[in-house]
C-alpha positions as CSV (number, residue, x, y, z in Angstrom):
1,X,0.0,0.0,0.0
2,X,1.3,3.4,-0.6
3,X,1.1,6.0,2.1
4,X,1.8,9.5,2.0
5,X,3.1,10.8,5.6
6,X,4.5,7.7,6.5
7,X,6.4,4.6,4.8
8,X,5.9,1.1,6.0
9,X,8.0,-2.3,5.1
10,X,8.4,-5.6,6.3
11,X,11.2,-8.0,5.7
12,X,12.5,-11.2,7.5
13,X,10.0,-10.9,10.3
14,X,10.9,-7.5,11.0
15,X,8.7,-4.7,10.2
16,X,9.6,-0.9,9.6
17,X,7.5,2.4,10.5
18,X,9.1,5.6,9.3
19,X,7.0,8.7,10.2
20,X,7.9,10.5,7.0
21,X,7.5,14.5,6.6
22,X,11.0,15.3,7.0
23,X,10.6,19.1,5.8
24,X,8.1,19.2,9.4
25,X,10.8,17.1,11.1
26,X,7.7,14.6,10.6
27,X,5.3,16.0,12.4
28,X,1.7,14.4,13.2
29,X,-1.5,15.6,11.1
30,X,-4.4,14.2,10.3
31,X,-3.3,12.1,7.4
32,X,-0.4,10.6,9.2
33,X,-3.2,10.1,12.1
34,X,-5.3,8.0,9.6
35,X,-2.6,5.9,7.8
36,X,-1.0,5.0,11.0
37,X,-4.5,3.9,12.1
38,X,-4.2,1.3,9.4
39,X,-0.6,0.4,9.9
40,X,-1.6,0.0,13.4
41,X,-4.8,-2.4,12.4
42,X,-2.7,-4.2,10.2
43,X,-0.1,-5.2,12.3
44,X,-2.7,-6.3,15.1
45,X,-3.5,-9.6,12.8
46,X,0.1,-9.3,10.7
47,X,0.9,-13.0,9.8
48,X,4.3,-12.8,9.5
49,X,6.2,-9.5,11.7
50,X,7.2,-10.3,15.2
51,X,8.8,-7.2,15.9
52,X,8.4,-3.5,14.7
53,X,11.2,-0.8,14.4
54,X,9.7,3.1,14.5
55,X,12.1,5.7,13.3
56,X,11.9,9.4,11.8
57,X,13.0,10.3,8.4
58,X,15.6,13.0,8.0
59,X,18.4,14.1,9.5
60,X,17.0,16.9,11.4
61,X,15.1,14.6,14.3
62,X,12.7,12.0,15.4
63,X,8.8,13.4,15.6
64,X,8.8,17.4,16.1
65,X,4.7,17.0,17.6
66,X,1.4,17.8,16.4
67,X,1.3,20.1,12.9
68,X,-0.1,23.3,14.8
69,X,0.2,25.4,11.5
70,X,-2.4,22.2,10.1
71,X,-4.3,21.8,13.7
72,X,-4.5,25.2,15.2
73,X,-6.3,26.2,12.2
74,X,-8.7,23.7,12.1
75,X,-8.9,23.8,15.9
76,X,-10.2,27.2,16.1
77,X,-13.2,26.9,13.3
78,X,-14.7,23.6,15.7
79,X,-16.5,22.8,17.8
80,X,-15.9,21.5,21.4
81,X,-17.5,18.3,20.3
82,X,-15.4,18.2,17.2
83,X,-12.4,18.9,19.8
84,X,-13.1,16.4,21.8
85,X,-13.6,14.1,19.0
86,X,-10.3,14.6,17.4
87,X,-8.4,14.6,20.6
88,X,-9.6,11.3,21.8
89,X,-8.8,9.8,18.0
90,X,-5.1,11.0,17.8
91,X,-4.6,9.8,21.7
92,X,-5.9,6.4,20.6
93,X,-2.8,5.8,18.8
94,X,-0.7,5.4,22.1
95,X,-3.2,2.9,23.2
96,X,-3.1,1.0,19.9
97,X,0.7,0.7,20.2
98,X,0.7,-1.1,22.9
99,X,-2.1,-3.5,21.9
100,X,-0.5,-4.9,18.9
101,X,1.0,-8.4,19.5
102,X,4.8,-6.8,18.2
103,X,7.2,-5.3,20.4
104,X,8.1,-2.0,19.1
105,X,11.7,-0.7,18.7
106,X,12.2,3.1,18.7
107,X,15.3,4.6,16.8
108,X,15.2,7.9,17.9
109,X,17.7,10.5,16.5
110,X,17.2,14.7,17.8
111,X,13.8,16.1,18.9
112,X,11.1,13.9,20.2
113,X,8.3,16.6,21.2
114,X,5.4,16.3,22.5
115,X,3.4,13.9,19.7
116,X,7.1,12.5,19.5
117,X,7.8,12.2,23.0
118,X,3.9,10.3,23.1
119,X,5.6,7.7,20.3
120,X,9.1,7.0,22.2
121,X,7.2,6.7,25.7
122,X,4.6,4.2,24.2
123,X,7.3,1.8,22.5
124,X,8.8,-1.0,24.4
125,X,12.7,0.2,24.0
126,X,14.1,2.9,23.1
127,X,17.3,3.6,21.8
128,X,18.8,6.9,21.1
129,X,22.0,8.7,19.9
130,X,23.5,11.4,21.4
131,X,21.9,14.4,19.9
132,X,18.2,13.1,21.3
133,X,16.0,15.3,23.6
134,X,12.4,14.9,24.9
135,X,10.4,16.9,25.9
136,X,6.7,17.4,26.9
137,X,5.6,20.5,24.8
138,X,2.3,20.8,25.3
139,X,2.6,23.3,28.4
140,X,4.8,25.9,26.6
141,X,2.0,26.6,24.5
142,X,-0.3,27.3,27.1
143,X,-2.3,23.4,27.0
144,X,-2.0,20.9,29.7
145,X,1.2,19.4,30.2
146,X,-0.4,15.8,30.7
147,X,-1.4,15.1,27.2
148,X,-1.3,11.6,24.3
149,X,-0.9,9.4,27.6
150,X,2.3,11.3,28.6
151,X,0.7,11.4,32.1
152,X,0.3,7.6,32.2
153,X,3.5,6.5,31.1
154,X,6.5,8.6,32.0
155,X,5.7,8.7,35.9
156,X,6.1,4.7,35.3
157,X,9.2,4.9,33.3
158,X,11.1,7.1,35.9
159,X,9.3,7.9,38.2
160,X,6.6,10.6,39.7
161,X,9.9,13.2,41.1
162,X,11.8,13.9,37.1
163,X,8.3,12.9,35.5
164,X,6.1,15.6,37.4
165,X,9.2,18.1,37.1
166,X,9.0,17.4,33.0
167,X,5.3,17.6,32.6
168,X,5.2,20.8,34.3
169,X,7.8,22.6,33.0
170,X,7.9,21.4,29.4
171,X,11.9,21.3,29.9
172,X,13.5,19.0,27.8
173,X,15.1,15.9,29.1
174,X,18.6,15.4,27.2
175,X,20.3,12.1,25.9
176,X,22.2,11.9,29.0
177,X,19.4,12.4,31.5
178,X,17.0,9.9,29.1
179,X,19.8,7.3,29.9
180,X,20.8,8.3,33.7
181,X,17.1,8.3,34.5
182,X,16.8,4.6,32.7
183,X,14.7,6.0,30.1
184,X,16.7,5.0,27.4
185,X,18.0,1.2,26.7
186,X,21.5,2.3,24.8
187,X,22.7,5.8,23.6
188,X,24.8,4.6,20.1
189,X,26.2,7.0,17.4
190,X,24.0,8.7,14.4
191,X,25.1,6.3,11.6
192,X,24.8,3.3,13.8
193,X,21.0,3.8,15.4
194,X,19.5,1.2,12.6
195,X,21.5,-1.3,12.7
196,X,21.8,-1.3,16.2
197,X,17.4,-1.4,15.9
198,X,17.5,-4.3,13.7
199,X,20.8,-6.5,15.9
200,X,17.8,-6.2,18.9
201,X,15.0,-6.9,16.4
202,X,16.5,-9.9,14.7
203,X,17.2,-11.2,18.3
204,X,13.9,-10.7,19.4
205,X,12.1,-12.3,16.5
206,X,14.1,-15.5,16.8
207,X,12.2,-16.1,19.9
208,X,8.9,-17.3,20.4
209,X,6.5,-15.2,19.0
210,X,3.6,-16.2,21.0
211,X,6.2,-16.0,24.0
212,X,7.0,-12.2,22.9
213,X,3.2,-11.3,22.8
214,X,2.1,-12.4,26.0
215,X,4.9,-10.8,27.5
216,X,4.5,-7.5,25.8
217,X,0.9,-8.2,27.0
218,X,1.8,-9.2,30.6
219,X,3.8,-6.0,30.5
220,X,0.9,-4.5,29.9
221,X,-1.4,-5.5,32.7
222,X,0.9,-5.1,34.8
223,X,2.3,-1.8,34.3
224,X,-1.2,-0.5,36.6
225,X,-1.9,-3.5,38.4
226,X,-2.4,-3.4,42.1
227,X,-0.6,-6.5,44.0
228,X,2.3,-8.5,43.9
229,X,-0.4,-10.9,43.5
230,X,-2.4,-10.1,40.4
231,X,1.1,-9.5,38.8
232,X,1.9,-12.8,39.8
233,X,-1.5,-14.8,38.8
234,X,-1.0,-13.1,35.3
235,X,2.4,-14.5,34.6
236,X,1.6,-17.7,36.0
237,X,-1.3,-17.8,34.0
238,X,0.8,-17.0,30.5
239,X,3.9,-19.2,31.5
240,X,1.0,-22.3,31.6
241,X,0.0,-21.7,28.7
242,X,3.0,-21.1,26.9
243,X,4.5,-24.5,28.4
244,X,1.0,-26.5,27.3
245,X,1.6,-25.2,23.7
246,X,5.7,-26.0,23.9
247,X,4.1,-29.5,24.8
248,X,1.9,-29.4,21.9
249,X,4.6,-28.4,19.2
250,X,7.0,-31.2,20.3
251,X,4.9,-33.8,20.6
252,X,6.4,-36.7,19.1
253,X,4.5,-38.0,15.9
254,X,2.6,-41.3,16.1
């Protein structure tokens, strides 16, 4: 399928998502909103990719946010309803990331802002180079600073103290402090971010990849769950099940 605002591939189990509107250092519109929708769909049922890299086109950085000379325009001719209604559609896309069975790699080179900061958060790893930065942008121009599920994720990836202090200020958060604050996985050089990207996705996809789903999925639940003990039941329950269908596949033929 071709796509205009972004470019999508798969190839030896490994699928690629490049968010592609360099001249915007690829910032989110409507149209990328849509045909990510039905990358995202895709993938849910894909038969063949076990993992999925997202990266930026260009040179110049990662995701730069929301297109406010596109939105803000459009914005201010609706509706609350219509608002409302477009809001809750482009923060859907967080949620639909981490529902699909793959575990998604981001390569993230320079700015990740708001929108972009919402796409590295709601990956599963995230590697960086040096020249990264984060940061929630939302707040600088005079919205909430809790916005695309920022508010949900970041206190969990480290913790309420830096996470409050980002949200609020709209700082950004630098390569260095992505990695000291366990943000990050691995900080590597420019020209080696994608291979690096596909070494972790070629290991990954080797594995199981019912095994990698219900652990991305266990992940999941239990990012909010309450107890030691629901945590617990859930990967008690997957590892049964996983070990029941091991049995299966090596059954010895009769």
């Amino acid at each position: 399928m071709s796509y205009q605002t972004i470019e999508f591939e798969t190839k030896d189990k490994i699928a690629l998502l490049t968010l592609n509107r360099p001249k915007t250092i690829n910032a989110l519109n409507q149209k990328m909103i849509e045909e990510l929708e039905q990358v995202l769909d895709e993938l849910q049922s894909h038969a063949t990719a076990r993992v999925l890299i997202l990266t930026g086109a260009g040179e110049k950085g990662f995701c730069s946010g929301m297109d406010m000379k596109e939105s803000m325009v459009a914005l201010f001719e609706a509706s609350p309803e219509m608002i409302y209604r477009a809001q809750s559609r482009a923060s859907r896309l967080f949620y639909r990331m981490r529902c699909i069975p793959q575990p998604i790699i981001a390569a993230i080179h320079g700015a990740a802002s708001g929108a972009g900061f919402s796409f590295a958060m709601a990956s599963d790893v995230r590697l960086i180079t040096p020249e990264a930065r984060f940061n929630a942008a939302y707040i600088n121009i005079g919205l909430g600073g809790a916005d695309l599920a920022g508010s949900y994720f970041l206190p969990r990836l480290i913790g309420s103290g830096r996470a409050n202090e980002f949200l609020l200020t709209g700082n950004f958060m630098n390569a260095t402090d992505a990695m000291q604050l366990g943000f990050a996985s691995r900080m590597i050089p420019r020209e080696k971010l994608m291979d690096t990207a596909y070494e972790m996705a070629t290991t990954m996809a080797g594995k199981n990849p019912l095994g990698l789903q219900m652990t991305k999925e266990a992940i999941n639940q239990n990012l909010g769950v309450s107890s030691l003990e629901q945590a617990l039941h859930l990967e008690n329950r997957n590892q049964a099940f996983m070990i029941t269908a091991l049995k299966v596949d090596h059954k010895p033929s009769s």
